[in-house]
C-alpha positions as a Markdown table, in Angstrom:
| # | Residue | x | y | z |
|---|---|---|---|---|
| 1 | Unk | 0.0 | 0.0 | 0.0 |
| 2 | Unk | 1.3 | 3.7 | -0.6 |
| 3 | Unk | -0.5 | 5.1 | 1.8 |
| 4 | Unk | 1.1 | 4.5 | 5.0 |
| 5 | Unk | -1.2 | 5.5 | 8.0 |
| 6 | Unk | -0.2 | 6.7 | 11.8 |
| 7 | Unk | -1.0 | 4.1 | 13.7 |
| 8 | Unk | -0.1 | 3.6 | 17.2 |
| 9 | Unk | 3.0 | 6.6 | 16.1 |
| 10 | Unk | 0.4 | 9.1 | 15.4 |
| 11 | Unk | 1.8 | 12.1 | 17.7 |
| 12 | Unk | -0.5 | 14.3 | 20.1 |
| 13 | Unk | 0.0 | 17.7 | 18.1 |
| 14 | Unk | -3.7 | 18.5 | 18.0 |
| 15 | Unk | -5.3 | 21.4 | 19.8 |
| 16 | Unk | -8.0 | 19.1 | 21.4 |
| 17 | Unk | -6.6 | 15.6 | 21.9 |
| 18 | Unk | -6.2 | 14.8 | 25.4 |
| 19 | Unk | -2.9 | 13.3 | 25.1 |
| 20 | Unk | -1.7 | 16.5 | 23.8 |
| 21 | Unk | -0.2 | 17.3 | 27.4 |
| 22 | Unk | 2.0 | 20.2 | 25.8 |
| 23 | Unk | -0.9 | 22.8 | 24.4 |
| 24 | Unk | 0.9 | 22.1 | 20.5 |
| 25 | Unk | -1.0 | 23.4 | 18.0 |
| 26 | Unk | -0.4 | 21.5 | 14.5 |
| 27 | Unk | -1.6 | 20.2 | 11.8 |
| 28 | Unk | -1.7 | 16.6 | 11.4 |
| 29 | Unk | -1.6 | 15.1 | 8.0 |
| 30 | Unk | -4.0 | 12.7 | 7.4 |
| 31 | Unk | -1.2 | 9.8 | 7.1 |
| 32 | Unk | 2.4 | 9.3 | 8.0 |
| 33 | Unk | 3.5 | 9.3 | 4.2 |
| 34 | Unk | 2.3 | 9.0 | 0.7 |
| 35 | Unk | 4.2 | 7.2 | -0.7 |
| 36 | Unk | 2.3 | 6.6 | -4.3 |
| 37 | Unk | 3.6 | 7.5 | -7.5 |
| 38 | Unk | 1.2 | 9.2 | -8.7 |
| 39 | Unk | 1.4 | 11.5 | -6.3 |
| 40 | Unk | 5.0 | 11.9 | -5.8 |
| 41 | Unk | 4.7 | 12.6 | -9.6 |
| 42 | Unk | 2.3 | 15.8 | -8.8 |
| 43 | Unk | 4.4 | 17.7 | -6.2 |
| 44 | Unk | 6.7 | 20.3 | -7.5 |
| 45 | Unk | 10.5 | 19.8 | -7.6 |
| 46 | Unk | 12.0 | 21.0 | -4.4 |
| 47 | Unk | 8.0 | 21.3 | -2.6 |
| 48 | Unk | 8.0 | 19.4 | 0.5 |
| 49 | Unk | 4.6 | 17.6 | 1.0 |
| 50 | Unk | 2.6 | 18.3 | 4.5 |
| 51 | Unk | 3.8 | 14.9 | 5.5 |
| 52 | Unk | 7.5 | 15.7 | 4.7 |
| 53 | Unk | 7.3 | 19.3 | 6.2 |
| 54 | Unk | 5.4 | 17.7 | 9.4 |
| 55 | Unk | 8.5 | 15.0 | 9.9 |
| 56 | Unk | 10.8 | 17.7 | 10.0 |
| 57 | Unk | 9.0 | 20.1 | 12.1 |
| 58 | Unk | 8.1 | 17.1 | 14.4 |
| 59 | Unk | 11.9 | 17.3 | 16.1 |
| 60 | Unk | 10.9 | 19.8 | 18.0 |
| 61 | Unk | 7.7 | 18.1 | 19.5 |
| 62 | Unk | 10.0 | 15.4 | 19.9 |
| 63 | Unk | 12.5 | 16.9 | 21.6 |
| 64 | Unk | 9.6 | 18.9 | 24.4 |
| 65 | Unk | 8.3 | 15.1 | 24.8 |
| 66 | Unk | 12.0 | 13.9 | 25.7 |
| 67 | Unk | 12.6 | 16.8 | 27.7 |
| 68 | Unk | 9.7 | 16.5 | 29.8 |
| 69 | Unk | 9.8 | 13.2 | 30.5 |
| 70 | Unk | 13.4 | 14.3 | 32.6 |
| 71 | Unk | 13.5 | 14.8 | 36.3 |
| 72 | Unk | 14.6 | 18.4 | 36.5 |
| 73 | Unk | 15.2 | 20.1 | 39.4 |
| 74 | Unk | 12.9 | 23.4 | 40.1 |
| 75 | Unk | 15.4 | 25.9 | 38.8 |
| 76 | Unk | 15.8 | 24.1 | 35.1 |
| 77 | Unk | 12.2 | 23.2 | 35.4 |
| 78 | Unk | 11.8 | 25.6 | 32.2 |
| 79 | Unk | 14.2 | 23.8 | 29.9 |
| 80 | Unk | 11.6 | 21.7 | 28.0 |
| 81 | Unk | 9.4 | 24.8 | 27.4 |
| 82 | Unk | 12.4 | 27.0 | 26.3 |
| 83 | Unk | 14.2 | 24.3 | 23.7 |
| 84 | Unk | 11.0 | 23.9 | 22.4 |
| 85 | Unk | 10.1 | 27.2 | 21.7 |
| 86 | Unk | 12.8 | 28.3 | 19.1 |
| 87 | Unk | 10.8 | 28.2 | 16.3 |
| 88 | Unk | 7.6 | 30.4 | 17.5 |
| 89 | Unk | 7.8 | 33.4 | 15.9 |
| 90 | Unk | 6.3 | 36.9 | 17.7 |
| 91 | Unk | 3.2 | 37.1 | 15.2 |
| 92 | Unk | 2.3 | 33.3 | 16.8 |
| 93 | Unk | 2.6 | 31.6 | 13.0 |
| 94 | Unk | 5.7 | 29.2 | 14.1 |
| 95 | Unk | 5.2 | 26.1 | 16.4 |
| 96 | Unk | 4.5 | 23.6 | 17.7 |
| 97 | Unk | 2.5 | 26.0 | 20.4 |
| 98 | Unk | 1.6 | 28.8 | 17.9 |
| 99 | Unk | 3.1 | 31.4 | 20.9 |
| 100 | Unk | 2.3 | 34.9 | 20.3 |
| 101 | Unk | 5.3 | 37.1 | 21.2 |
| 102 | Unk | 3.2 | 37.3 | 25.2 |
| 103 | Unk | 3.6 | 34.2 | 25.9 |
| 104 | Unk | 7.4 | 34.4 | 24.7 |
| 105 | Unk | 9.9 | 34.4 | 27.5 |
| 106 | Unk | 13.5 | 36.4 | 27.6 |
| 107 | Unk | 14.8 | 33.0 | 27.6 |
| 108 | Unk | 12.4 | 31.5 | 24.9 |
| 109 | Unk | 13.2 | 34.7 | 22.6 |
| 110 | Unk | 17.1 | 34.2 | 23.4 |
| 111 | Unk | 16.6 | 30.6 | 22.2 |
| 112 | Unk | 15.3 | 31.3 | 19.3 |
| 113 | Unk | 17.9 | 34.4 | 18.1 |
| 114 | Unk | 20.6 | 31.9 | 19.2 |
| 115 | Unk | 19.1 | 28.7 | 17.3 |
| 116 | Unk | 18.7 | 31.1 | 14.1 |
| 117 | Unk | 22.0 | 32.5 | 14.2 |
| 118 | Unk | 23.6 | 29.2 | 14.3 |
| 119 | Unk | 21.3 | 27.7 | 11.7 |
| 120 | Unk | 22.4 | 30.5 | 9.2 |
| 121 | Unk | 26.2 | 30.0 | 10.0 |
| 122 | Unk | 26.5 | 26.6 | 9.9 |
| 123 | Unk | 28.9 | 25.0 | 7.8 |
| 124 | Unk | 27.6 | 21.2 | 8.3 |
| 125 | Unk | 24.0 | 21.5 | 6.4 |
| 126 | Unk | 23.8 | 19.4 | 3.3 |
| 127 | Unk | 20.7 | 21.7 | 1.6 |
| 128 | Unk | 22.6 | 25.0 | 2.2 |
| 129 | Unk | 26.3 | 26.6 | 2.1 |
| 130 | Unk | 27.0 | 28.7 | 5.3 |
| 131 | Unk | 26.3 | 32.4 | 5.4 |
| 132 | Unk | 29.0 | 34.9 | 6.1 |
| 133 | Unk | 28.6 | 37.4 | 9.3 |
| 134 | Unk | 27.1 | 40.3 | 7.2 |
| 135 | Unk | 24.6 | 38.0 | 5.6 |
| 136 | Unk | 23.3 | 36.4 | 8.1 |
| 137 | Unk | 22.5 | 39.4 | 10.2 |
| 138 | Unk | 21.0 | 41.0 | 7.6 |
| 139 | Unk | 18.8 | 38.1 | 7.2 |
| 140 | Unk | 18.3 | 38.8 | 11.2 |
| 141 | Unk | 17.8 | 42.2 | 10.9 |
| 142 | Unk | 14.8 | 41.4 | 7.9 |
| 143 | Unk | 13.2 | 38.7 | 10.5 |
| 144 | Unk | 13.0 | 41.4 | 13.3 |
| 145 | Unk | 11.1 | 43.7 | 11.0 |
| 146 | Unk | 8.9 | 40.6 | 10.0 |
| 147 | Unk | 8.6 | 39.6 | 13.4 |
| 148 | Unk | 9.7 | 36.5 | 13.8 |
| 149 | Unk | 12.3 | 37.5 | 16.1 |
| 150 | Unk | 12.6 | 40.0 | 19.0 |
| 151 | Unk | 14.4 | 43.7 | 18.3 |
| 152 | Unk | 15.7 | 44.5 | 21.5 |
| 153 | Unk | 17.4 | 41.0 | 22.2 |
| 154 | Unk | 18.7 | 41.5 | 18.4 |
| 155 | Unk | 19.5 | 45.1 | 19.3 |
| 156 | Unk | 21.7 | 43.6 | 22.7 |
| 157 | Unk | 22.9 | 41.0 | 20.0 |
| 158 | Unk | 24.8 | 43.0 | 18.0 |
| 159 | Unk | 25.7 | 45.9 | 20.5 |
| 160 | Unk | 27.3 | 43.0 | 22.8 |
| 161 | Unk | 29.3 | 41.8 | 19.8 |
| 162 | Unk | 28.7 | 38.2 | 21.2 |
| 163 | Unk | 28.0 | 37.3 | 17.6 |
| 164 | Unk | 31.7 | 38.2 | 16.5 |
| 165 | Unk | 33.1 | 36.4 | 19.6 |
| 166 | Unk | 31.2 | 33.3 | 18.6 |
| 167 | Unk | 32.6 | 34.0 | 15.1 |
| 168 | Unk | 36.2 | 33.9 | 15.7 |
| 169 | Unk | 35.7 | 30.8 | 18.0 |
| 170 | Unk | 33.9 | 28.6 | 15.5 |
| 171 | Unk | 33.6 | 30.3 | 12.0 |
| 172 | Unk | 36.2 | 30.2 | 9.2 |
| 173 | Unk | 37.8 | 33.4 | 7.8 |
| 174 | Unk | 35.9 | 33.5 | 4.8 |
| 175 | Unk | 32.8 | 33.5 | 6.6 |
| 176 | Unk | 34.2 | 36.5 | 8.6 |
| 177 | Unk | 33.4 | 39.5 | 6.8 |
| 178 | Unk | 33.1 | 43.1 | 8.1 |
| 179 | Unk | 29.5 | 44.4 | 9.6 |
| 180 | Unk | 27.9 | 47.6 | 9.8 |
| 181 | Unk | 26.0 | 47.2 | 13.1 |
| 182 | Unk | 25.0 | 51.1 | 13.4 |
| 183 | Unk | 23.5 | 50.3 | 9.6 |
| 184 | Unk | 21.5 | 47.1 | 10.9 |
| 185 | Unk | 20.9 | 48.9 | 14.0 |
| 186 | Unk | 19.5 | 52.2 | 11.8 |
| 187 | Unk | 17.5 | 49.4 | 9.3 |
| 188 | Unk | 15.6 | 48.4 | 12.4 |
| 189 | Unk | 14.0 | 51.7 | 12.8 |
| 190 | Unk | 12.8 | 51.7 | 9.3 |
């Protein structure tokens, strides 16, 4: 059969299921994979299907299951929550929660500048080369003014220069280029 159903795998991502212990807020697909030709034959090249772009989103319910399911003490009783919540966004379109930038955290905004940062540098990503500095806080810059990430903890980004420390420690020269930061800083206010 091509259609290969949940089953017993089928994960609690639904506003409304009662195993959904974690508030997410996704959309299931209505099977694990399709895996038919016919219909691999109608996506277009380089379009995910909902069931590809659910399995990859699903790391992050995965990883707010696991975390849970640890016996922190009460001062990291917060870690689940905040690894989990680096792909919200401020205009509550990311997930798995849907958060709207109030029910965001310091810590859960930090996370997610941090985890984008990162993802843009990276140098170990098969489906994209790294970005240098300049780009990838330009991207940043573009994402505040969209808001999917916060301005004044991209604003103490850039004015703390942690981003250039974190540079010379794990990025190569060529991805070290200069950076206006008074320009990104001025772009904000536009």
């Amino acid at each position: 059969e091509h259609i290969v159903p949940w089953g017993a795998r089928k994960p609690p991502v639904e506003v409304g299921n009662p195993a959904n212990l974690w508030s997410f807020d996704m959309v299931l697909p209505p099977q694990q994979a399709h895996l038919g030709e016919l219909h691999n034959l109608s996506i277009q090249r380089g379009t995910l299907t909902a069931e590809d772009r659910f399995k990859i989103n699903d790391h992050i319910v995965q990883t707010i299951v696991m975390l849970s399911g640890l016996p922190f003490p009460p001062h990291l009783a917060r870690v689940p929550s905040i690894a989990g919540s680096h792909h919200e966004k401020l205009d509550g379109t990311g997930y798995p929660r849907r958060l709207k930038a109030s029910e965001l955290t310091l810590a859960d905004r930090v996370m997610t500048l941090a985890d984008i940062f990162e993802a843009l540098t990276a140098s170990d990503r098969p489906y994209k080369p790294p970005k240098t500095l300049s780009e990838s806080l330009k991207i940043m810059g573009n994402m505040v003014r969209e808001r999917h990430i916060d301005a004044e903890v991209f604003r103490f980004f850039l004015r703390s220069g942690v981003w250039r420390e974190y540079a010379e420690k794990f990025l190569p020269a060529a991805q070290r280029d200069a950076v206006d930061v008074e320009a990104i800083l001025e772009s904000l206010s536009q």
